[in-house]
C-alpha positions as CSV (number, residue, x, y, z in Angstrom):
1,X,10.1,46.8,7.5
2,X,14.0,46.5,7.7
3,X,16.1,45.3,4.8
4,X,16.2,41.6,6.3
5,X,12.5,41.6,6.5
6,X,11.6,42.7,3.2
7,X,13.8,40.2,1.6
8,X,12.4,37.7,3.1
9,X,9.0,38.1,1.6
10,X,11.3,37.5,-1.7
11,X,12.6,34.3,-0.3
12,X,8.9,33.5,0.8
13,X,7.8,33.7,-2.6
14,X,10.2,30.9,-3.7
15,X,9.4,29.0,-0.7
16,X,6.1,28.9,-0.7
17,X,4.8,30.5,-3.9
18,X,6.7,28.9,-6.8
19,X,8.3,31.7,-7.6
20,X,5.2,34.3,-7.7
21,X,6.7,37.7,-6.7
22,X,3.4,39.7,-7.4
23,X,3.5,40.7,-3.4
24,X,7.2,41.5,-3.4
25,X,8.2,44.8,-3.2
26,X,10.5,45.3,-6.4
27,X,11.2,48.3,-7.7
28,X,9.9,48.8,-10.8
29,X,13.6,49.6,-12.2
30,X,14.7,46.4,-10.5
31,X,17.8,45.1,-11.8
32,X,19.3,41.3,-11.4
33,X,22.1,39.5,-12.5
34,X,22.7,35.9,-12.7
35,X,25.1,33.5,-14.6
36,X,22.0,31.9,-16.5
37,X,19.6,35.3,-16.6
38,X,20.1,38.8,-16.3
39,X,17.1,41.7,-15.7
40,X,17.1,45.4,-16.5
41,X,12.9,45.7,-15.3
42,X,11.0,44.1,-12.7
43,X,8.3,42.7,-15.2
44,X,10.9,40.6,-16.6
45,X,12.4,39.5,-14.1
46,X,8.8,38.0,-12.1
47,X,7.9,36.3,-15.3
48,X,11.3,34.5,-15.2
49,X,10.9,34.0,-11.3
50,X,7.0,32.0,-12.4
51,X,8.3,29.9,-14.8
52,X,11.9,28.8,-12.8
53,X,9.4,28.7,-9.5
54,X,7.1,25.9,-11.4
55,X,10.4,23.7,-11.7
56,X,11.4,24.0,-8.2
57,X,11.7,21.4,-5.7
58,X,13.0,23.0,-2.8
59,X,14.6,26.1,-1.8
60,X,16.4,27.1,1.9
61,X,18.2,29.8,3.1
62,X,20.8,28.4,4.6
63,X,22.5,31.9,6.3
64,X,21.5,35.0,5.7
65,X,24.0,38.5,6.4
66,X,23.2,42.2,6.6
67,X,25.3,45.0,5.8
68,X,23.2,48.2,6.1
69,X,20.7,48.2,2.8
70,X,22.5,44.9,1.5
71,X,21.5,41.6,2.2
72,X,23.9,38.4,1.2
73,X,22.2,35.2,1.4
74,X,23.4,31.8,1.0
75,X,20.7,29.4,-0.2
76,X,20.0,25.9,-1.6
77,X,17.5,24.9,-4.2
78,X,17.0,22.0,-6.1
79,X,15.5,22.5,-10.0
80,X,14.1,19.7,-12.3
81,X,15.6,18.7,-14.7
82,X,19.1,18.7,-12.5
83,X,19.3,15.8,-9.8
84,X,21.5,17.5,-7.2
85,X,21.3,20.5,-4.7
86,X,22.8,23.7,-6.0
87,X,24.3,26.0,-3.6
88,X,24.5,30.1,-3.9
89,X,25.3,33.3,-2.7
90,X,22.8,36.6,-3.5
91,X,23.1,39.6,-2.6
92,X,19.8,41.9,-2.6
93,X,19.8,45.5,-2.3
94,X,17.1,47.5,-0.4
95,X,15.9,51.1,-0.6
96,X,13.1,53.0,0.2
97,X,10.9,49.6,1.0
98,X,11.9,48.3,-2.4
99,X,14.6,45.5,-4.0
100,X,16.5,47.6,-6.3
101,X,18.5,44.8,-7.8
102,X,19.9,41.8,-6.9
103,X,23.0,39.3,-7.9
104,X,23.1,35.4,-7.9
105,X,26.6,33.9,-8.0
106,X,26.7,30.4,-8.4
107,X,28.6,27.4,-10.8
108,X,25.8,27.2,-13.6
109,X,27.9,24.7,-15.8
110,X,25.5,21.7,-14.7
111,X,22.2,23.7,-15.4
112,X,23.1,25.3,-18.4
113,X,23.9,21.7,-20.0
114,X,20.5,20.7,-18.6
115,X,19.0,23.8,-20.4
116,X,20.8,22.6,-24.1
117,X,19.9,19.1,-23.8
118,X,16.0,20.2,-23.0
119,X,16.5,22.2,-25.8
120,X,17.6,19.5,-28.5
């Protein structure tokens, strides 16, 4: 599989998994960073995916761009407990069959209230 196609199988687990990445090839060194959540292991970072994926109401990729073993992807998702669409760019990188580590830039200011006022 190519960079593009393994990705997706990460973007397939959002879709249509709730977030389960136990068939995603992540390395087990897989790092991610996020404005909400950042990874140094792959274990960590599936356990977050589960839990996030059970709040999920939809998720698109909206355009998708490959640059050798990089793969930028625009996408849309819509969590409980916010009301609107959020919109974001990550950037996965591939190597050896494996995501290595991935980045998720988007405005969090709206969730991360929703997180403190669930919290309270």
């Amino acid at each position: 599989m190519d960079a593009r196609e393994i990705v997706n199988t990460y973007y397939a687990a959002w879709q249509e998994r709730a977030g389960d990445m136990s068939d995603v090839p992540l390395a087990a060194g897989f790092t991610f960073t996020g404005p909400v959540a950042s990874f140094s292991d792959a274990a960590g970072f599936r356990a977050m995916a589960a839990e996030a994926g059970a709040a999920l109401r939809s998720f698109r990729v909206r355009r998708q761009f490959t640059d050798g073993s990089l793969v930028c992807s625009i996408v849309d998702w819509e969590l409980d407990p916010l009301p609107g669409l959020l919109t974001a760019a990550e950037i996965l990188e591939v190597q050896d069959g494996q995501i290595v580590s991935g980045e998720l830039i988007y405005d969090a200011e709206d969730l991360r209230r929703a997180m403190a006022a669930a919290d309270e």
